[in-house]
N, C-alpha and C positions, 0 to 999 in steps of 0.2 A: 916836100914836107906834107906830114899828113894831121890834120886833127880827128881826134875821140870824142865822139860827145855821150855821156850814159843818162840820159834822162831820166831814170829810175832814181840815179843818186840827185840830180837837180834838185834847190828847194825854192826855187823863182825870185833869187834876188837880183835878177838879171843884170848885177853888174858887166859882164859877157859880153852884153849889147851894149853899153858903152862904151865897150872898146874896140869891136870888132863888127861891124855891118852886116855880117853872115852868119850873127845870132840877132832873132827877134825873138820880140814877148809873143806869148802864147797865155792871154789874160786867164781866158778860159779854166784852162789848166793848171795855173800857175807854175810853168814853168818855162825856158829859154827851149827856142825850136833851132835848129843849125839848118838854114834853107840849103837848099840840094846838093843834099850828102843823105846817103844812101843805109838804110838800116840792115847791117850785117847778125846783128842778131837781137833777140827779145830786148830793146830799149835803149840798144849801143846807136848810135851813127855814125858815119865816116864819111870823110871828105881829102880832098885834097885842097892843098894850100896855094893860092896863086903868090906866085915871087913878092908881085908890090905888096902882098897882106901880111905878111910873115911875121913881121913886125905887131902888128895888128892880134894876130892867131894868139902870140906868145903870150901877149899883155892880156888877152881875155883868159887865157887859161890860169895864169899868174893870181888875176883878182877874185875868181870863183874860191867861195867859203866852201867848200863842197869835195873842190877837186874832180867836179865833174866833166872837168875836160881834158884832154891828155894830148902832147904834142911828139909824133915822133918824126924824124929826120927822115933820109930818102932812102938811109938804108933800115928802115925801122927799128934805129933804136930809139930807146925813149929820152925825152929832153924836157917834160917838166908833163907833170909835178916830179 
C-alpha cells in the first residue's frame, strides 16, 4: 500500500497527525509534513505503507478536509478518497 500526500492542496488542520504518526506538524508552514516519503513531483510525496499502519494510513486520509492525501493498494489502484 502506498500513500499520496500533495501538500500544495494541505491547509494545516493536521487532523492527519492524529491519526497517523507519519504525518507531523510543520508550524512553520502550516501544513502536515509525511516523514520519509520521497517527493515525486512539485509538492506531491510518496511513501509506502508498513502493514501494522495501514489502518492508520486509511483513517488519516479518511479525516483530511482537503483530500490531500490519497491511498492506493499494491496494485495502484486507488482506495480513498
Amino acid at each position: 500500500m502506498k500513500v499520496e500526500f500533495d501538500e500544495d492542496t494541505c491547509i494545516g488542520m493536521y487532523q492527519c497527525v492524529a491519526e497517523w504518526d507519519a504525518f507531523e506538524k510543520d508550524k512553520s508552514a502550516g501544513k502536515a509534513v509525511l516523514e520519509d516519503a520521497e517527493e515525486v513531483e512539485d509538492g506531491i510525496f510518496v511513501r509506502e505503507v508498513p502493514e501494522d499502519a495501514e489502518l492508520d494510513a486509511k483513517f488519516a486520509a479518511r479525516t483530511c478536509p482537503v483530500d490531500a492525501i490519497t491511498i492506493y493498494d499494491d496494485d495502484g489502484e486507488q482506495l480513498i478518497p
